[in-house]
Every structure is written in structure tokens, then in C-alpha cells.
PyMOL Python script that loads the backbone (N, CA, C, O; Angstrom):
from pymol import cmd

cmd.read_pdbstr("""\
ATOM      1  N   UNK A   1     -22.490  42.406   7.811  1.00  0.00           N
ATOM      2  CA  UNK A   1     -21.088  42.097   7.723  1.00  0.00           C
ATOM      3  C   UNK A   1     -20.781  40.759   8.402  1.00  0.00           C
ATOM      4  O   UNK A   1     -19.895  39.965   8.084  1.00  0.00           O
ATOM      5  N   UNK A   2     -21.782  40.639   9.518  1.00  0.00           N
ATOM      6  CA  UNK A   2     -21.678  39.250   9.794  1.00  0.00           C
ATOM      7  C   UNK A   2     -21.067  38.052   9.094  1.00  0.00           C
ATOM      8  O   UNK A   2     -20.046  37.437   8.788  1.00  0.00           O
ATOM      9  N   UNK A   3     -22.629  38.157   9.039  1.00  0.00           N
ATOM     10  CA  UNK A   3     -22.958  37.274   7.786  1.00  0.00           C
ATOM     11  C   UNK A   3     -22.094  36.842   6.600  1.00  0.00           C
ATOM     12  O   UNK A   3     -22.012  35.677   6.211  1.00  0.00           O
ATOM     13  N   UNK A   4     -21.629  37.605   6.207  1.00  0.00           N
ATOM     14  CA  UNK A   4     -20.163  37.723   5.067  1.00  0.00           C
ATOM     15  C   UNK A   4     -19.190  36.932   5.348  1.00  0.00           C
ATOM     16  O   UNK A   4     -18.648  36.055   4.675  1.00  0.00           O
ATOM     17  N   UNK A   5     -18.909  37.506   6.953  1.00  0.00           N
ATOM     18  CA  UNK A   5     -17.779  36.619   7.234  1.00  0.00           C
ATOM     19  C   UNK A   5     -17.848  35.236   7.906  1.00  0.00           C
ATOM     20  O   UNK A   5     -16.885  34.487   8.070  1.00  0.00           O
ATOM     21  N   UNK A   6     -18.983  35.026   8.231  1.00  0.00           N
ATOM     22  CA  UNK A   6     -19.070  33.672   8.171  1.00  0.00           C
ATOM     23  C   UNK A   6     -18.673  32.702   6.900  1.00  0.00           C
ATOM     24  O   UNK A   6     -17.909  31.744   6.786  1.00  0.00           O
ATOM     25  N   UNK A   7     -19.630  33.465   5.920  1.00  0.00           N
ATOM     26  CA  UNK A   7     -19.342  32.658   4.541  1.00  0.00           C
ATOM     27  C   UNK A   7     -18.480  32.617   4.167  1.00  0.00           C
ATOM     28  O   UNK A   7     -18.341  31.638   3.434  1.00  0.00           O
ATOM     29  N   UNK A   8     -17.133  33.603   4.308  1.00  0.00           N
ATOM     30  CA  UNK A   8     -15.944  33.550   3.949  1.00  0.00           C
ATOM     31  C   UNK A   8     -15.225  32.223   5.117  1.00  0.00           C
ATOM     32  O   UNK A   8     -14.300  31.446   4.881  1.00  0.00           O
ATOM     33  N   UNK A   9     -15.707  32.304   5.846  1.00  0.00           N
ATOM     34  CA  UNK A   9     -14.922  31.056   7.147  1.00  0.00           C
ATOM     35  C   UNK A   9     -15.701  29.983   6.505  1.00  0.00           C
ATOM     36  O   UNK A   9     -14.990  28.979   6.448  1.00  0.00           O
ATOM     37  N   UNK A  10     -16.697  29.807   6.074  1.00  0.00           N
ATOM     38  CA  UNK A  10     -17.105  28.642   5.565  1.00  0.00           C
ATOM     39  C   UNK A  10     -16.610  27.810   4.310  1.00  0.00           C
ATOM     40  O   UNK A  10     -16.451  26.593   4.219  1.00  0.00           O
ATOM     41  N   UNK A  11     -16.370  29.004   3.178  1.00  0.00           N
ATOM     42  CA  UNK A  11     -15.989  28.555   1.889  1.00  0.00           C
ATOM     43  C   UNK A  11     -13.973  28.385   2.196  1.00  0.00           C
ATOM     44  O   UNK A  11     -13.147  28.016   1.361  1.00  0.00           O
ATOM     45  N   UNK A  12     -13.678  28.862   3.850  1.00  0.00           N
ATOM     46  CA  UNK A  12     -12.173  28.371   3.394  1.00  0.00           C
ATOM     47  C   UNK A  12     -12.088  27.464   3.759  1.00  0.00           C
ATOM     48  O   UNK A  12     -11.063  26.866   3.430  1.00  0.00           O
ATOM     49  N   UNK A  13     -13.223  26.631   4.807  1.00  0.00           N
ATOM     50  CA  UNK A  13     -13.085  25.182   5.619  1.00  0.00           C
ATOM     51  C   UNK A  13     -13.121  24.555   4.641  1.00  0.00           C
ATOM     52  O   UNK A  13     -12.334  23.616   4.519  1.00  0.00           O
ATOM     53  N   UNK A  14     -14.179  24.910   3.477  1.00  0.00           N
ATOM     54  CA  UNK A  14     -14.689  24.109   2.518  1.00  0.00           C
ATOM     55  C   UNK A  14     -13.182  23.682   1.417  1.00  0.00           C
ATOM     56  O   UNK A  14     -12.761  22.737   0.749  1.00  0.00           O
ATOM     57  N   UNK A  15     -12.785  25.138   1.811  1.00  0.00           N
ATOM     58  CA  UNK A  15     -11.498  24.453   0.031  1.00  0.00           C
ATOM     59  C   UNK A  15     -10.413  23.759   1.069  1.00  0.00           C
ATOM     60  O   UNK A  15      -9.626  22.943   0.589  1.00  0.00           O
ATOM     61  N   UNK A  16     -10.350  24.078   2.555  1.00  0.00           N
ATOM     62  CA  UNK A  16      -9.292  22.883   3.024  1.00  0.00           C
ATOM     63  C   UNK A  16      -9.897  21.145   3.476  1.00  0.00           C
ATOM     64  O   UNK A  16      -9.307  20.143   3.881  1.00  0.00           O
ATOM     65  N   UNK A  17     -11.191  21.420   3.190  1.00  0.00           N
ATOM     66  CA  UNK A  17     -12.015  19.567   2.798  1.00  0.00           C
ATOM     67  C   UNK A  17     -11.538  19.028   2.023  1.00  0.00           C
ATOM     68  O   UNK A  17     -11.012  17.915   2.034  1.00  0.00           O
ATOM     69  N   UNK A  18     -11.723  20.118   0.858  1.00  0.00           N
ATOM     70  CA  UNK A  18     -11.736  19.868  -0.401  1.00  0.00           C
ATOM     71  C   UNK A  18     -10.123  19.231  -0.443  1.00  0.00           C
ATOM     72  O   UNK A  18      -9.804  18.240  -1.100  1.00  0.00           O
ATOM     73  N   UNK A  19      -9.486  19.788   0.149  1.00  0.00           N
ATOM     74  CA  UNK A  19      -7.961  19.742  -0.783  1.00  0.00           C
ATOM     75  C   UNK A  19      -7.199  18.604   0.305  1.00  0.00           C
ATOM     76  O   UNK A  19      -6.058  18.162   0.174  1.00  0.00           O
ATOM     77  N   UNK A  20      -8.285  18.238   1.530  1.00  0.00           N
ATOM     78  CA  UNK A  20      -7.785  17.184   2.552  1.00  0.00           C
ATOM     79  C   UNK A  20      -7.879  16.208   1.691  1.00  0.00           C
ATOM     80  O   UNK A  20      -6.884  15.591   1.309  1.00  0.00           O
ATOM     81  N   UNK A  21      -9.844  15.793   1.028  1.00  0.00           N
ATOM     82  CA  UNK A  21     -10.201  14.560   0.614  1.00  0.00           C
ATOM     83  C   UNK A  21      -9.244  14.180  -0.691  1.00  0.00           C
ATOM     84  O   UNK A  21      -9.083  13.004  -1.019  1.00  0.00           O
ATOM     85  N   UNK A  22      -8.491  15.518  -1.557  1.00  0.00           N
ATOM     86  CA  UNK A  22      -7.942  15.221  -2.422  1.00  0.00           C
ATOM     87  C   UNK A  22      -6.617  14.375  -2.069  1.00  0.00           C
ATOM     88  O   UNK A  22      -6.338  13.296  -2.591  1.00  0.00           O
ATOM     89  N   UNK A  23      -6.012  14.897  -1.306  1.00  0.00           N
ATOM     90  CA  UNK A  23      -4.963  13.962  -0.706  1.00  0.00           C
ATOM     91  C   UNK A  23      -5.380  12.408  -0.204  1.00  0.00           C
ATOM     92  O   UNK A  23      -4.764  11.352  -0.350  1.00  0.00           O
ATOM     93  N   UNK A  24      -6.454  12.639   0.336  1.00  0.00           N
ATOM     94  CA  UNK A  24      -6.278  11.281   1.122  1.00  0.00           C
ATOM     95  C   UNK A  24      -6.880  10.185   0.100  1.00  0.00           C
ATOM     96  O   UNK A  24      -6.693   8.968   0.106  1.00  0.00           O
ATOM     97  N   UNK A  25      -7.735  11.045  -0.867  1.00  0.00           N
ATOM     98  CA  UNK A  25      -7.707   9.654  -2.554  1.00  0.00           C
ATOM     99  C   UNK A  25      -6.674   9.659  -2.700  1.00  0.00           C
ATOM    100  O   UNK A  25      -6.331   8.746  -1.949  1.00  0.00           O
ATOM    101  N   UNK A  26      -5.626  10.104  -3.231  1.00  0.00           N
ATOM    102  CA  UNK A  26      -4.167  10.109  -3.673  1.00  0.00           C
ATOM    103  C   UNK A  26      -3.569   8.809  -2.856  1.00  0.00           C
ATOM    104  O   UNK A  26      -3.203   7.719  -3.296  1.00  0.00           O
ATOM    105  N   UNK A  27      -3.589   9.122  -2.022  1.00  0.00           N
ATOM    106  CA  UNK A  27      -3.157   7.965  -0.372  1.00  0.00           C
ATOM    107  C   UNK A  27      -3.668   6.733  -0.418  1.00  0.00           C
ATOM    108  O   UNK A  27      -3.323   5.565  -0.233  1.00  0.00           O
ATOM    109  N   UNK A  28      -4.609   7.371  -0.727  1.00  0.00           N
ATOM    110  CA  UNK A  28      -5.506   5.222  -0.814  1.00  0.00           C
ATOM    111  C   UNK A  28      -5.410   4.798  -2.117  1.00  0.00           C
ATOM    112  O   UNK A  28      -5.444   3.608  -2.430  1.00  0.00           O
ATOM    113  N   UNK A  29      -5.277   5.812  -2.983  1.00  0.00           N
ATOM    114  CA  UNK A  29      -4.711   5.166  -4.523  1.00  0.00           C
ATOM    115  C   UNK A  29      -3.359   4.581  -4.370  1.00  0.00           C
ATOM    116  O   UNK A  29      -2.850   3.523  -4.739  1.00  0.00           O
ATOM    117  N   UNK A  30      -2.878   5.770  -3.606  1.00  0.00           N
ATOM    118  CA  UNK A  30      -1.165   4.728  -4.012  1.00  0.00           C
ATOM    119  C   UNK A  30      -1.212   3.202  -3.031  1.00  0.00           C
ATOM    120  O   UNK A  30      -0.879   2.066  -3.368  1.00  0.00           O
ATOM    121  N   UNK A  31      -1.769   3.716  -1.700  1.00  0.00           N
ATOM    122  CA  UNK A  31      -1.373   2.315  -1.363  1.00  0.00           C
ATOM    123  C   UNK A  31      -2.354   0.976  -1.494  1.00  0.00           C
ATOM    124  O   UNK A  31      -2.161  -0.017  -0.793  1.00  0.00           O
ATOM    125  N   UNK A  32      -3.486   1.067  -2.525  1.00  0.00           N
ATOM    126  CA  UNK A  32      -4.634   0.684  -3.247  1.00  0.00           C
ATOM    127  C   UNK A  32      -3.097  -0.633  -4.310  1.00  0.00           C
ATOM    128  O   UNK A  32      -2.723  -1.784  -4.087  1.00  0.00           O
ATOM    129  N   UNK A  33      -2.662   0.525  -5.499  1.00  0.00           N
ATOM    130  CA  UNK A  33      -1.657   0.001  -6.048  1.00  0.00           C
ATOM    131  C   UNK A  33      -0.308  -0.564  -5.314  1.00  0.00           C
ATOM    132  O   UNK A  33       0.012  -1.627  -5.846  1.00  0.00           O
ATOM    133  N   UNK A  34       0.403  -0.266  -4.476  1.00  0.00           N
ATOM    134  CA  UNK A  34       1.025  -1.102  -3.571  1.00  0.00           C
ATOM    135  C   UNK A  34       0.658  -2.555  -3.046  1.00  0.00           C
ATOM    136  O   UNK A  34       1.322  -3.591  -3.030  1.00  0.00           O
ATOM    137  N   UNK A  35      -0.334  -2.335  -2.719  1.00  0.00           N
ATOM    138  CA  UNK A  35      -1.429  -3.923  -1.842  1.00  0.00           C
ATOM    139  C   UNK A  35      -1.098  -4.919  -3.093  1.00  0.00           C
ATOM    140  O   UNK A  35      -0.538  -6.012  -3.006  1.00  0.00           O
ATOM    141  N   UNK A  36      -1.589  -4.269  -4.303  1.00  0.00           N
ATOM    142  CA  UNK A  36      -1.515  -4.639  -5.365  1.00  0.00           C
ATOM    143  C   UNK A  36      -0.637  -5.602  -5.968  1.00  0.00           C
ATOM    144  O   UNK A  36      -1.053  -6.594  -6.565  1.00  0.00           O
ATOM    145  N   UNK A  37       1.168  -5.177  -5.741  1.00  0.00           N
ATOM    146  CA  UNK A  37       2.238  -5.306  -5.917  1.00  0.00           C
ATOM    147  C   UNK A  37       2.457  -6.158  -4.938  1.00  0.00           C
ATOM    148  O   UNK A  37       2.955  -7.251  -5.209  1.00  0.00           O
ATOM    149  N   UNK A  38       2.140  -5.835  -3.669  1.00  0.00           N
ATOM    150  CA  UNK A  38       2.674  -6.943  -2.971  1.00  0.00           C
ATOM    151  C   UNK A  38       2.179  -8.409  -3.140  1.00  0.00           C
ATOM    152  O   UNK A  38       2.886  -9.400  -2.955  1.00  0.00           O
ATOM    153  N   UNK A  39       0.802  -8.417  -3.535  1.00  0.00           N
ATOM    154  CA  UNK A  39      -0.188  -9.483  -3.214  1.00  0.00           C
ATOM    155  C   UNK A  39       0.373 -10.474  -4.505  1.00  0.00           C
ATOM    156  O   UNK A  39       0.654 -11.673  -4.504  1.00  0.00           O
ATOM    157  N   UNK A  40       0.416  -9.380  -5.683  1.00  0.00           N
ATOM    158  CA  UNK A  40       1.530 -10.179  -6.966  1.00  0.00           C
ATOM    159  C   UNK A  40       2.416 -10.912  -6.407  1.00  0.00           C
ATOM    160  O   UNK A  40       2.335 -12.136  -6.300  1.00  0.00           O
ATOM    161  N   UNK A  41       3.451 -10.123  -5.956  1.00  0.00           N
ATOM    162  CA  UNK A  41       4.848 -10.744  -5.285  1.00  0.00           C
ATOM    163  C   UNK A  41       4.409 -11.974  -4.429  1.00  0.00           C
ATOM    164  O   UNK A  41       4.586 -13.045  -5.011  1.00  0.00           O
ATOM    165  N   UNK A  42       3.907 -12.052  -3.250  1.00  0.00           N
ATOM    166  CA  UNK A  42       3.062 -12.960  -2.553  1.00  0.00           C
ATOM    167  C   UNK A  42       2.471 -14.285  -3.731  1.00  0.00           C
ATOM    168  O   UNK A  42       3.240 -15.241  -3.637  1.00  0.00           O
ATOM    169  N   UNK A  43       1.588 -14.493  -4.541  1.00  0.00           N
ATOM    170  CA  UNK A  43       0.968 -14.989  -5.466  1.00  0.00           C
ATOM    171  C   UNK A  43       2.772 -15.819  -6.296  1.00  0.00           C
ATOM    172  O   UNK A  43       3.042 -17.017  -6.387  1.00  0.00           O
ATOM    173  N   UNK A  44       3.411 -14.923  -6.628  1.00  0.00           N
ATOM    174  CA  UNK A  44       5.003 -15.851  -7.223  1.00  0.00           C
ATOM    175  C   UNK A  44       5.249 -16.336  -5.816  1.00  0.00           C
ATOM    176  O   UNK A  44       5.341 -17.563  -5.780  1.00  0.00           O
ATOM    177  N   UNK A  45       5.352 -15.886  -4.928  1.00  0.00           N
ATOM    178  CA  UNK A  45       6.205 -16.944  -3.884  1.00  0.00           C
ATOM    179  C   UNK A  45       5.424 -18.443  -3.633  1.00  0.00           C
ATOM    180  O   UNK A  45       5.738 -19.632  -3.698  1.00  0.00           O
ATOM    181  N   UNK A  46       4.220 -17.643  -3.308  1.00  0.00           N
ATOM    182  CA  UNK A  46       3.696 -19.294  -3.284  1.00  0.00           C
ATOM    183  C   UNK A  46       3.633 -20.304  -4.548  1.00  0.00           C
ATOM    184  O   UNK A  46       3.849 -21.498  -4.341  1.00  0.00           O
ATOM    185  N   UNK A  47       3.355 -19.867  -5.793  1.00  0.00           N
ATOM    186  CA  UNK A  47       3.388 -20.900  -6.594  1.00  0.00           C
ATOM    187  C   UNK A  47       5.002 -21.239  -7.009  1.00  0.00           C
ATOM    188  O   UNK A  47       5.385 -22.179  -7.706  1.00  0.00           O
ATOM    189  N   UNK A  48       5.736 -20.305  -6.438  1.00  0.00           N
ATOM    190  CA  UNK A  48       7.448 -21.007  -6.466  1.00  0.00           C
ATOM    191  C   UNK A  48       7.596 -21.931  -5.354  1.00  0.00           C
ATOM    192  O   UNK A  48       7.804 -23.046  -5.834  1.00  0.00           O
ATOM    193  N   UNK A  49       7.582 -21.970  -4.064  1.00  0.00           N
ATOM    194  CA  UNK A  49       7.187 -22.629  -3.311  1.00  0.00           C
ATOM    195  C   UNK A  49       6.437 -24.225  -3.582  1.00  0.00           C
ATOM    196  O   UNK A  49       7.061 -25.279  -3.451  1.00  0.00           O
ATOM    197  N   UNK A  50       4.938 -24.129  -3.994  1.00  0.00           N
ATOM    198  CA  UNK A  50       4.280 -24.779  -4.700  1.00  0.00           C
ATOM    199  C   UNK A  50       5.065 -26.122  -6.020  1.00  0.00           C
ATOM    200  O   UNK A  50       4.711 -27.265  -6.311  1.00  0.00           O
ATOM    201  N   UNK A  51       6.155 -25.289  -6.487  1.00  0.00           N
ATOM    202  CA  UNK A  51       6.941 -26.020  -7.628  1.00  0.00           C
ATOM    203  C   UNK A  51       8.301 -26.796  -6.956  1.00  0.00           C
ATOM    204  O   UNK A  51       8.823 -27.825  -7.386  1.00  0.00           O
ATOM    205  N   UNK A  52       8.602 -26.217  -6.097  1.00  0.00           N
ATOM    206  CA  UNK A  52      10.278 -26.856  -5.475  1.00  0.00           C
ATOM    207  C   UNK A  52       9.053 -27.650  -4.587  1.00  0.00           C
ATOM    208  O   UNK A  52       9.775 -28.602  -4.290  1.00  0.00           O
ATOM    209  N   UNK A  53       8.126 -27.890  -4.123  1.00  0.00           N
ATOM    210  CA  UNK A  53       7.337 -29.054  -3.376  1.00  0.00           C
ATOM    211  C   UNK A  53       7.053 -30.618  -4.446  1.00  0.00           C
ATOM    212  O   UNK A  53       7.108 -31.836  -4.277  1.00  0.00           O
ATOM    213  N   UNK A  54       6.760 -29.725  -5.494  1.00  0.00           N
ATOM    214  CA  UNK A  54       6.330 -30.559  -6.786  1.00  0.00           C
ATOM    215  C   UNK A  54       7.350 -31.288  -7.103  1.00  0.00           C
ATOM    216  O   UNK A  54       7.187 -32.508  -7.129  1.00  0.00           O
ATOM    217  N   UNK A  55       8.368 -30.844  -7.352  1.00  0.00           N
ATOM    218  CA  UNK A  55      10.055 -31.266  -8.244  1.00  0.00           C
ATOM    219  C   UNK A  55      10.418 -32.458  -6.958  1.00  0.00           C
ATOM    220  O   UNK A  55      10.937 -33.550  -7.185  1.00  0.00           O
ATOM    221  N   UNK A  56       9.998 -31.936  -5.541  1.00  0.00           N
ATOM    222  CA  UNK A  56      10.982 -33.008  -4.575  1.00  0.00           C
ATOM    223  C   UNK A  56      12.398 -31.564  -4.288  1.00  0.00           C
ATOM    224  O   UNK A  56      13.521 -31.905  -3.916  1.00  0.00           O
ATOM    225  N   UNK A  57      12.094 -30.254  -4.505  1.00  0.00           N
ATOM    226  CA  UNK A  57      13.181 -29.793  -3.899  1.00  0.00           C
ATOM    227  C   UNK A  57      13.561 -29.285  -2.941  1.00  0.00           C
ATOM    228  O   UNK A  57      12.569 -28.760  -2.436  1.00  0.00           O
ATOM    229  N   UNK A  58      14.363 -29.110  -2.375  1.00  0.00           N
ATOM    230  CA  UNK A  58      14.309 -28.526  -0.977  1.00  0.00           C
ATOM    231  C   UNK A  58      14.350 -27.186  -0.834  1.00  0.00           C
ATOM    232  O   UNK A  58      15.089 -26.670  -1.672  1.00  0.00           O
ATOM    233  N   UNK A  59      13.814 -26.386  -0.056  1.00  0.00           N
ATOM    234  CA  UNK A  59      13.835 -25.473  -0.157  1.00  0.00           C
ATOM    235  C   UNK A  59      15.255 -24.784   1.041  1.00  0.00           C
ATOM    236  O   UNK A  59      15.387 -25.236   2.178  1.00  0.00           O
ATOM    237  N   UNK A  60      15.995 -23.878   0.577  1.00  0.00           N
ATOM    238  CA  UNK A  60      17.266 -23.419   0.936  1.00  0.00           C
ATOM    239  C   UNK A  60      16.850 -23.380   2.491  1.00  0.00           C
ATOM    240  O   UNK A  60      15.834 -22.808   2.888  1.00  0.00           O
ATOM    241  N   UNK A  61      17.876 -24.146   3.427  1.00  0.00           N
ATOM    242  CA  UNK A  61      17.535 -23.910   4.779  1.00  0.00           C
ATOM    243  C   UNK A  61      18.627 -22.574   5.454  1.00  0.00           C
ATOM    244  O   UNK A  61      19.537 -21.926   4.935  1.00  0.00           O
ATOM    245  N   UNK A  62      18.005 -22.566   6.858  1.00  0.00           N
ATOM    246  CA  UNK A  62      19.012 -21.791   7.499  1.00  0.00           C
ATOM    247  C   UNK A  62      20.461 -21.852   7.800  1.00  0.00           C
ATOM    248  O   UNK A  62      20.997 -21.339   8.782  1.00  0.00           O
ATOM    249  N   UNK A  63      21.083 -22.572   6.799  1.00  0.00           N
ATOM    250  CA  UNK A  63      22.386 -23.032   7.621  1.00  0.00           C
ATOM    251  C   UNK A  63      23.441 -22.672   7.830  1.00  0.00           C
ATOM    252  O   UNK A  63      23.806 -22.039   6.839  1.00  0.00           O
ATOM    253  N   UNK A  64      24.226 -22.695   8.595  1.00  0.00           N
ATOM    254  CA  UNK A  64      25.646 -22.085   8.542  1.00  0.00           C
ATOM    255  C   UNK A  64      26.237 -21.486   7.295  1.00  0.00           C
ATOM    256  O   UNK A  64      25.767 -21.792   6.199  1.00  0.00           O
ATOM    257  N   UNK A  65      27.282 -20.616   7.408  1.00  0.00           N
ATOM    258  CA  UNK A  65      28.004 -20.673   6.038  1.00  0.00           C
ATOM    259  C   UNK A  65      29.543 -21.855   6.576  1.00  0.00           C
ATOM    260  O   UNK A  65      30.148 -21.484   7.582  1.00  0.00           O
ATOM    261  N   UNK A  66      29.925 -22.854   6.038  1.00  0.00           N
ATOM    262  CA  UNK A  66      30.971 -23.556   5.873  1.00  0.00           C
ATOM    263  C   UNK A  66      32.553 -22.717   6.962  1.00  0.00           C
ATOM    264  O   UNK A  66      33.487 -23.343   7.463  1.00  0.00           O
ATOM    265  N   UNK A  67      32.382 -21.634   6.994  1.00  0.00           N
ATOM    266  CA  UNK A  67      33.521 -20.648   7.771  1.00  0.00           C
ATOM    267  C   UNK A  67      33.064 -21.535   9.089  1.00  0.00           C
ATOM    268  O   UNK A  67      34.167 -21.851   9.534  1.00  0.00           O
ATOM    269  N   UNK A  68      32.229 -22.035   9.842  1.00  0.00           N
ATOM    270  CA  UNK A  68      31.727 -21.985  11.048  1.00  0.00           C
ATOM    271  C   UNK A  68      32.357 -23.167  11.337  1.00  0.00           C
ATOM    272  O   UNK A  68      32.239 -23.672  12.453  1.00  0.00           O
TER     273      UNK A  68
END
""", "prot")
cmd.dss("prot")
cmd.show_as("cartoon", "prot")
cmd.util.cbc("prot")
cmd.orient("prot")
């Protein structure tokens, strides 16, 4: 009977591995695709950046609003 119940403590560690590692792919998938999105976004700023340098434009400073 031991024995039994070991294997039963074993096969439930096993399905909460199981159902940890499933989550934590899920987790690194999504933020796999996030990195993703940002690095896009990142990639337009600089070559917008890159173009208002090109043109001679300025790029919008910090300045007051006119109320001041």
C-alpha cells in the first residue's frame, strides 16, 4: 500500500509540472510576442526620428504652452 501511494503523490506532482510548464510557455509566448511589438514600435521611432534629422526638422521641444 505503500508503494501505491507514493505513486499516486508522484503522478499528482507530475500533472502540477505538467500544468506549471504549461503556463509558463503561455507566459513567455505572450511576452515573446509583446518584445515583439515593442521592438516594432521602437524600429518606427527611430527611423521617424532618422527622417525629421534628414528634412532639417526639429523635433517638438519641451516648451511651455503660450498660457505661461
Amino acid at each position: 500500500m505503500e508503494h501505491e501511494d507514493r505513486f499516486v503523490d508522484i503522478e499528482i506532482k507530475l500533472a502540477h509540472m505538467e500544468d506549471l510548464v504549461d503556463t509558463l510557455n503561455t507566459t513567455v509566448y505572450q511576452q515573446a510576442r509583446r518584445i515583439d511589438q515593442l521592438e516594432g514600435i521602437v524600429q518606427q521611432l527611430a527611423e521617424h526620428v532618422r527622417t525629421l534629422r534628414e528634412t532639417g526638422q526639429q523635433m517638438p521641444a519641451n516648451e511651455r504652452p503660450p498660457h505661461y
